[in-house]
N, C-alpha and C positions, 0 to 999 in steps of 0.2 A: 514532668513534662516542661519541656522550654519555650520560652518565649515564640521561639521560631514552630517550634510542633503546632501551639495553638493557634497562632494567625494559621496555619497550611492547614489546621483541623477544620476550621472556621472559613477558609475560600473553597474547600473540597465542592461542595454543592455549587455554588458560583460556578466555578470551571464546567464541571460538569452543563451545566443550564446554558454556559458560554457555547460548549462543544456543539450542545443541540441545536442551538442558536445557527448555529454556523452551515450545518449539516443543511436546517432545514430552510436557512435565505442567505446563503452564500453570496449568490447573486444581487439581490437586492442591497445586502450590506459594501459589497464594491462597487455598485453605481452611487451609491451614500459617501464614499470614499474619494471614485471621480468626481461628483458634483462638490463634496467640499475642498477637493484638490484644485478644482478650477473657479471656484468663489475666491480662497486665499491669493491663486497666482494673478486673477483679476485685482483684487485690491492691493497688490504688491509691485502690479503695472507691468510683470515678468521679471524683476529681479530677482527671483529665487525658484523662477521655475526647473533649474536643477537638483537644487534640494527640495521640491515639493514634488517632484516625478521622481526622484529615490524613495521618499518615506511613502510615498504613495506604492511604489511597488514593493515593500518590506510589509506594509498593510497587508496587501491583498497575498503576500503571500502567505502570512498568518491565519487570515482567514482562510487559507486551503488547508492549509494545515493542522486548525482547529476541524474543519471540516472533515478531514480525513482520519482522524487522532479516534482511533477504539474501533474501525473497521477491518475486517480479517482482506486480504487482495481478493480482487474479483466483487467485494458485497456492496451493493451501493452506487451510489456515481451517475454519471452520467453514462449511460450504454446506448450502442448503435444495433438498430434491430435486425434482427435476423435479414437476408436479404432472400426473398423466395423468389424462384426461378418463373419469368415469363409465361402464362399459361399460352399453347398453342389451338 
């Protein structure tokens, strides 16, 4: 086994614990991402607020994507409930 096999042997659980991570605070970890998006562009005065609204949106798209990583279509998610008909 190589170098490369054992580090990927040895992060397999990590990832894993990440994915779950993600699945189960998705949401909370992208207001964690706005709020230190908008701490750095404050202390930066807006000079980078273009490169910090990219890596901010490469963020949260990662975390969708961790979130979504090992779901069959359809299982999970966010779902809109049934709509049932007006009773008369």
């Amino acid at each position: 086994m190589g170098l490369f096999d054992n580090v990927k042997a040895a992060l397999g659980p990590a990832k894993d614990k990440v994915t779950d991570l993600a699945r189960q605070h998705g949401d909370k970890v992208q207001g964690g991402i706005d709020k230190a998006a908008h701490v750095v562009d404050e202390r930066t005065k807006g000079k980078y607020t273009d490169k910090i609204h990219a890596g901010t949106d490469k963020a949260k798209e990662a975390v969708d994507r961790l979130g979504q990583e090992g779901r069959k279509p359809g299982e999970g998610g966010p779902q809109t409930p049934p709509q049932t008909p007006p009773q008369s």
